[in-house]
N, C-alpha and C positions, 0 to 999 in steps of 0.2 A: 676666535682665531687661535689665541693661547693653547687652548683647552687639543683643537684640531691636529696645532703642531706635536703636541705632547702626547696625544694618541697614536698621530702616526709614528713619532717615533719609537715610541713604548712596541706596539706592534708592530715592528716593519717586517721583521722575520715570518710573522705567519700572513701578512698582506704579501710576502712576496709568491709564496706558499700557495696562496688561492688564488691569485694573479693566474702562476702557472697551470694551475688545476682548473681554472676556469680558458684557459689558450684552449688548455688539451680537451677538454669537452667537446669546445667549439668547432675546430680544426677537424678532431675524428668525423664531429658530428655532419659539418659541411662536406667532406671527403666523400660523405656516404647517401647523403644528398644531389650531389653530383655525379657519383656511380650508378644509379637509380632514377633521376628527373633528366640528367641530358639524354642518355640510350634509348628511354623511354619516349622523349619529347622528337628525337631525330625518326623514331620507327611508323609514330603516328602522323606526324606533321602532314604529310600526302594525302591524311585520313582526314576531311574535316570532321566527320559525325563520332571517329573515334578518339579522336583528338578532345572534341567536345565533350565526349561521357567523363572521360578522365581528368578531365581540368575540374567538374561537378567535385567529383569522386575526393581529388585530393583541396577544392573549398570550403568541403563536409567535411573532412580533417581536421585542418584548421579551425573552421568552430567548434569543436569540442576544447572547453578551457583546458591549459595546461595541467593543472591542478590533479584533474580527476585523471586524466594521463596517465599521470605518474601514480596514483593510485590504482589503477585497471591494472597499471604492469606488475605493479610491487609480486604478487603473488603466480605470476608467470616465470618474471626472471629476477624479483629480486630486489636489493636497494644498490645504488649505489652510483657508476658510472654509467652502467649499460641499459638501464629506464631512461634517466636522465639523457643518454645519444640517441635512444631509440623515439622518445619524444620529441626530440629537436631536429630531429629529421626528418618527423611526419611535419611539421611546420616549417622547414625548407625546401620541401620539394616542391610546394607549388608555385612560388617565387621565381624559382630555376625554372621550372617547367614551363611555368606560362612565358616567360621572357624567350624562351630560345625558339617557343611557337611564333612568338610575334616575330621576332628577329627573323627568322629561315619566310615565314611567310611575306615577309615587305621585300624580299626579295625578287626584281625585275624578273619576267616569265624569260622573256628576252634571253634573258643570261643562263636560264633555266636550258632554254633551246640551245644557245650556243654550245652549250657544255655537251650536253647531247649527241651536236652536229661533228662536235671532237672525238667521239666515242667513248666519253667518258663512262665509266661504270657507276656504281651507286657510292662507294665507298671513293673515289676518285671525289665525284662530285661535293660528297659530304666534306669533304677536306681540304680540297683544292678551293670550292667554291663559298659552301654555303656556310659553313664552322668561320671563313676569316671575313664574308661578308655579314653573315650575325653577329660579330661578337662584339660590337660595342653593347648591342642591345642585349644580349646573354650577360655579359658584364654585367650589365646594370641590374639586372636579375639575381646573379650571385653577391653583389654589393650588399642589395635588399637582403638574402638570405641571412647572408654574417651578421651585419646589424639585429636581424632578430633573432637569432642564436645568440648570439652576447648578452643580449635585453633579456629572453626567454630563460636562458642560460640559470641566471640568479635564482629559482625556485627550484634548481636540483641541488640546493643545498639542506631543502626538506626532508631528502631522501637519502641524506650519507654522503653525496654526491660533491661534497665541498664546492671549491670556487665564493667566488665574492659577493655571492649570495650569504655566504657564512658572515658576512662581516653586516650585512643590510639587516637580517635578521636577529642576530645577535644585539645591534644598535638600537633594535624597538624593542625588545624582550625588555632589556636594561635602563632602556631611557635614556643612552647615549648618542646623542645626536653627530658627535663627532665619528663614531663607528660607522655610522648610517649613511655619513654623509661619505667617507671615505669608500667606502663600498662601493656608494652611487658612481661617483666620481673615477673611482676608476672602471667599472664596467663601461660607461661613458666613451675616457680616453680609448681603452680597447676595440671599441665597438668603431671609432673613428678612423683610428691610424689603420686598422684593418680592411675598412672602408675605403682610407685612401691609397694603403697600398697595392688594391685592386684594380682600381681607379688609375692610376700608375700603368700597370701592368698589362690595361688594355691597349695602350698608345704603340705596346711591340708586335712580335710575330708570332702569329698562330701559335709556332712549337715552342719559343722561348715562353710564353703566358704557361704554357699546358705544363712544361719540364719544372718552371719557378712552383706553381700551383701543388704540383705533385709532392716536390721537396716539403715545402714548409707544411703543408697537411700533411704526411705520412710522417715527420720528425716525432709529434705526440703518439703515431702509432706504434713507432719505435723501440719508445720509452715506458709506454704502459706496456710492450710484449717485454723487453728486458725485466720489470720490474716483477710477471709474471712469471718468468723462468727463471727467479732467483727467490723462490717464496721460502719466509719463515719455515721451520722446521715445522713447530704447529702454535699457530695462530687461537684468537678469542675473540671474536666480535662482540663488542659492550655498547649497545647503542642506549641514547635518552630521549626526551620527550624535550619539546621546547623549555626554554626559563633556565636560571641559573639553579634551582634546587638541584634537577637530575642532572647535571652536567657538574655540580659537587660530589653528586651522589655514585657516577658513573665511575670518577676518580679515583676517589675510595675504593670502588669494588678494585681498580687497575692496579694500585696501588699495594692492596692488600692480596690480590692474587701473584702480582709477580714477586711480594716478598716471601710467602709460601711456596711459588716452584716456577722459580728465575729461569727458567727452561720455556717456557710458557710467554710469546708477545701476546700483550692485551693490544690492541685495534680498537681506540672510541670511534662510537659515531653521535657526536652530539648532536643538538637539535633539529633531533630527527624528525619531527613533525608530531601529527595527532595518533592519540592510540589506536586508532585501525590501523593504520600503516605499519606502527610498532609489533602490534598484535598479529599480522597477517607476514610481517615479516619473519619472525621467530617460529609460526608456525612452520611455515616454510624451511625451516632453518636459514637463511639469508641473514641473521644474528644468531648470536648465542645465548645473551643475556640483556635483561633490561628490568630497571627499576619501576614495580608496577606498585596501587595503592588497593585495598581492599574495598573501600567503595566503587570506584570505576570497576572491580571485577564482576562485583556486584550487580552494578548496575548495567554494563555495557561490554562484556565479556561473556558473560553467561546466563546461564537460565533459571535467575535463583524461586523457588519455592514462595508458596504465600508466608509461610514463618521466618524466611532471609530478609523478606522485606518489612517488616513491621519497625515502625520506628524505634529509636529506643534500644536497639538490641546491643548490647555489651562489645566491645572491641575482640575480646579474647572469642566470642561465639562466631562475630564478623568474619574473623579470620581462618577460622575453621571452616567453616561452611566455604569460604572464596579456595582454601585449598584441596577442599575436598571436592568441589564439583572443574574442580581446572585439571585436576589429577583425572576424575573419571569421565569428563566431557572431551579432556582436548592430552589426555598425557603429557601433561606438564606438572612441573616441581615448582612449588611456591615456598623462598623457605623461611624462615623466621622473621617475623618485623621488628623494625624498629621500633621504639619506645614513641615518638611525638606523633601526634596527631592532624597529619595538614588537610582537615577538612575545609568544606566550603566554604565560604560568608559572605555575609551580604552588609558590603561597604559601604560608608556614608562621609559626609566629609563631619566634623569635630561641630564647628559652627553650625552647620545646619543641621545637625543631634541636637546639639545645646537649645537652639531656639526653638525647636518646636515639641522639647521633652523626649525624645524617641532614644531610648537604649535598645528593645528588643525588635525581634522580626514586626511580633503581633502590632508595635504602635505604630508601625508603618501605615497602618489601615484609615487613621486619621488622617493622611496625607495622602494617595493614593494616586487621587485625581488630577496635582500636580506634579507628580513624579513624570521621571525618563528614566528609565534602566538602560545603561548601556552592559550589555552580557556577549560573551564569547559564544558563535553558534553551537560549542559540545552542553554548554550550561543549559541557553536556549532548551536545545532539542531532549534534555535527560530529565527523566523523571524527578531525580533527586537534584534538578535547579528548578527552574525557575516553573516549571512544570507543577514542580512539587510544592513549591510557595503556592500558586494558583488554588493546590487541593488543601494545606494543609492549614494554610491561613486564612484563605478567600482574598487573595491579593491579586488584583487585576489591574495594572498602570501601563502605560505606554513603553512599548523594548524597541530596544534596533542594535543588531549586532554591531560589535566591535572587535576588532584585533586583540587579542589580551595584550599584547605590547603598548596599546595605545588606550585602554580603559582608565588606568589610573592619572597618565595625564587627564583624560577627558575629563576624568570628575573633578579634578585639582583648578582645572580651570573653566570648571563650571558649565561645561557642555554637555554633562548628563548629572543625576541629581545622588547616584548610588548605581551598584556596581558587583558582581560580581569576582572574590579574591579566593583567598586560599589562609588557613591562619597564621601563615609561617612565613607570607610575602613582606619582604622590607619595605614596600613602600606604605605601609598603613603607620608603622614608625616615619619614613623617610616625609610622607605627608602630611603627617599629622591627624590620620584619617582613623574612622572609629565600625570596629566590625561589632555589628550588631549581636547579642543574643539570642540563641539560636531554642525557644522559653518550649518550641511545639516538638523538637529533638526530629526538625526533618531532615537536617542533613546528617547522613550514614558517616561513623567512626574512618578514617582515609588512616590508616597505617603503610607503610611502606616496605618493602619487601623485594628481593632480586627472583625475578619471574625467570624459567628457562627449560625446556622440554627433558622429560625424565628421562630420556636416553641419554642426552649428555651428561646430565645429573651423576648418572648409574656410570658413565665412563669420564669422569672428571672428579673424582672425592673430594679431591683433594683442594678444588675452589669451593665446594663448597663447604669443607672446614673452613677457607678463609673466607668465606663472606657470612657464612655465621657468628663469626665474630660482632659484628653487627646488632646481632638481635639483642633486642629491649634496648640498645644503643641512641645518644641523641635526643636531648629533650627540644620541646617543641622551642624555647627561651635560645637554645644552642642553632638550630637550622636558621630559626629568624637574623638571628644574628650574622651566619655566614651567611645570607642572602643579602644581608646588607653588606656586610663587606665587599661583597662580587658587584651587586647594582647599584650602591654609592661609591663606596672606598676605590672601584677600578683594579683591586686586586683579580689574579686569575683562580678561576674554579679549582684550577689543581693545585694551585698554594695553598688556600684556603684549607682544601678535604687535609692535604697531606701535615698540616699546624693543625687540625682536630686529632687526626690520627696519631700522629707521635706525642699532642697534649696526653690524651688520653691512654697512654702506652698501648695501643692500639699496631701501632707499626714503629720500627727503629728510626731513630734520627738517622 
């Protein structure tokens, strides 16, 4: 409880921050739900067979996970709010829609005739009759909607898209349970009182529900069109990948481009999710810069040659080859790395090293049969994981994906037996946990480097003078360290980058 109280208040400024970033999602998102599933559901309703194909139409929506959603739009329209409303809309329409079919439909015919026998016309009817005799049942339909727009809501924080999904996400990355929890909690509250103030609002009158409904959904439209017709002069989108590494690392670049040309807003988008999203975004231009590693370009970025993949191959040759083929495959600027090396590894806990002699990949092989790998699906599925253990050791043991937020609990308390890390993650110190020797050299050299398309390159010098700074920057002993600081210590990512950077006369105090 200590620990909850001290989070929240340590954080209250940026919980209050995604609170309201997560309203405005939801709010846009239901408004536009509503402009689309009632007009829709009032024009078919008379139709049953067309009524029918449509309700199909929008329960084939819905089962497609959100997930991949958000990934289909990324390279349409982009990251940020408008994937994130455009998804959460296709998952409140059907809600809406099916409710105000049943509502208008349980509607006595009787009344249907009388209205008729009045001369009522169709908009007459719709409004006088059918709109104030549905709308308990319509109510109840937009109830369901907002509940799962709020719930749904939380994973457009994968996409730039903030809200208190930032906080859910961020709590398992770190191992902060009070994060996580506070997140939950208050999506939760949100998802309720919005719930009940609907619930509310059915007990009044047709045009009071519709005028109240109006107001507070269009308030978030408001505020995101003001905040659009007041934009920075010129902007810099700096997005990362999950974990505290890129979200130190994002800082630094923020950091050291606005002390070179204070003219200049840097825009983070931290944990922004897996590198296709990152990589499809930037293609796109929808970012401008993001912290990529020479192995994943390698491997999952491009089309490297039989001689890029040989094991073994030198850092400095890695690097080369990943900027030459990014340059002529995709026109992008790769530019100098850092000095540390956060490649793969293959995590064990200390004790069960000890007992059964196992320092390297290769001793793994004695043990095999009673192994569980819990491994992140991008490890899983890439050559140079667990793929490549299979080829280059003959290691074959039982896997089942996990959350990389939740692999190092699992092994700490003995739910999987070894694991999938990074060399530079804090919790191998924070655990006590022991990365194996990598004796067959199958995992590829990970240097790190600011990825970003050679046209902004070409009309921006001047960041990247400052993020050159960087290069050969950072020993691997220095990143572990500030990752523990950020996923023990509870300090923030941009304290941390900005105490390396002025350690290191990198940037002014």
């Amino acid at each position: 409880m200590d620990a909850l109280i001290q989070t929240l208040f340590s954080k209250r400024q940026e919980l209050l921050i995604a609170i309201w970033q997560h309203i405005q999602i939801s709010l846009i998102s239901l408004l536009f739900a509503l402009i689309i599933a009632l007009p829709l559901a009032l024009a078919v309703v008379h139709h049953q067979r067309t009524a029918g194909i449509f309700t199909q139409i929008a329960g084939i929506f819905q089962t497609i996970p959100s997930l991949a959603v958000l990934g289909l739009l990324i390279p349409f329209v982009g990251i940020g709010t408008i994937p994130a409303i455009i998804a959460l809309v296709i998952y409140a329409i059907l809600p809406i829609f099916s409710s105000t079919l049943a509502g208008i439909g349980s509607i006595d015919d009787a009344l249907e005739e009388a209205a008729d026998a009045f001369g009522m016309n169709r908009r007459e009817k719709i409004f006088r009759v059918e709109l104030p005799l549905a709308m308990p049942t319509i109510v109840t339909g937009i109830r369901q909607a907002i509940v799962m727009i709020i719930g749904t809501g939380t994973l457009a924080a994968l996409i730039g898209a903030g809200g208190l999904g930032d906080f859910i996400l961020l709590g398992i990355d770190r191992n902060n349970n009070a994060m996580t929890l506070i997140g939950a909690i208050a999506s939760a509250l949100l998802a309720i009182i919005f719930s009940g103030g609907i619930y509310w609002l059915q007990k009044h009158r047709l045009r009071y529900v519709l005028a109240t409904l109006g107001v507070i959904i269009c308030l978030p439209v408001v505020g995101m069109i003001y905040q659009n017709v007041h934009p920075v002069s010129r902007t810099v989108t700096i997005a990362g990948k999950m974990g505290s590494e890129p979200d130190i690392l994002i800082n630094m670049y923020k950091d050291l481009i606005e002390q070179t040309a204070p003219q200049i807003k840097v825009v983070l988008k931290p944990n922004f999710g897996q590198t296709s999203f990152l990589f499809n975004a930037l293609k796109t231009q929808k970012i401008d810069i993001y912290p990529e590693f020479t192995g994943t370009v390698l491997e999952s970025l491009i089309k490297p040659s039989k001689q890029q993949r040989q094991l073994g191959v030198p850092g400095a040759k890695l690097y080369k080859y990943a900027a030459q083929d990014l340059k002529h495959q995709f026109q992008m600027t790769y530019l100098a790395p850092m000095a540390y090396n956060n490649t793969y590894a293959v995590v064990i806990k200390r004790s069960y090293a000890q007992a059964h002699g196992i320092t390297t990949i290769s001793d793994l092989q004695r043990v095999q049969s009673e192994l569980l790998g819990g491994f992140d699906l991008e490890f899983l599925d890439r050559t140079d994981g667990y793929k490549g253990l299979q080829a280059t050791y003959g290691l074959n043991f039982k896997t089942q994906s996990i959350d990389p937020g939740l692999r190092y609990e699992a092994l700490k308390n003995g739910k999987i037996n070894l694991t999938d890390g990074y060399s530079t993650d804090s919790q191998i110190r924070q655990f006590d946990l022991v990365a194996l020797t990598d004796n067959r050299h199958q995992f590829p050299v990970y240097q790190g480097a600011p990825l970003m398309n050679t046209s902004f390159a070409a009309k921006n010098p001047e960041i990247v003078q400052a993020l050159n700074k960087l290069a050969n920057k950072i020993s691997e002993k220095d990143m572990q360290e500030m990752n523990y600081e950020v996923n023990v210590k509870q300090q923030s990512a941009a304290t941390v980058a900005k105490h390396y950077l002025v350690t290191h006369q990198l940037l002014r105090g």
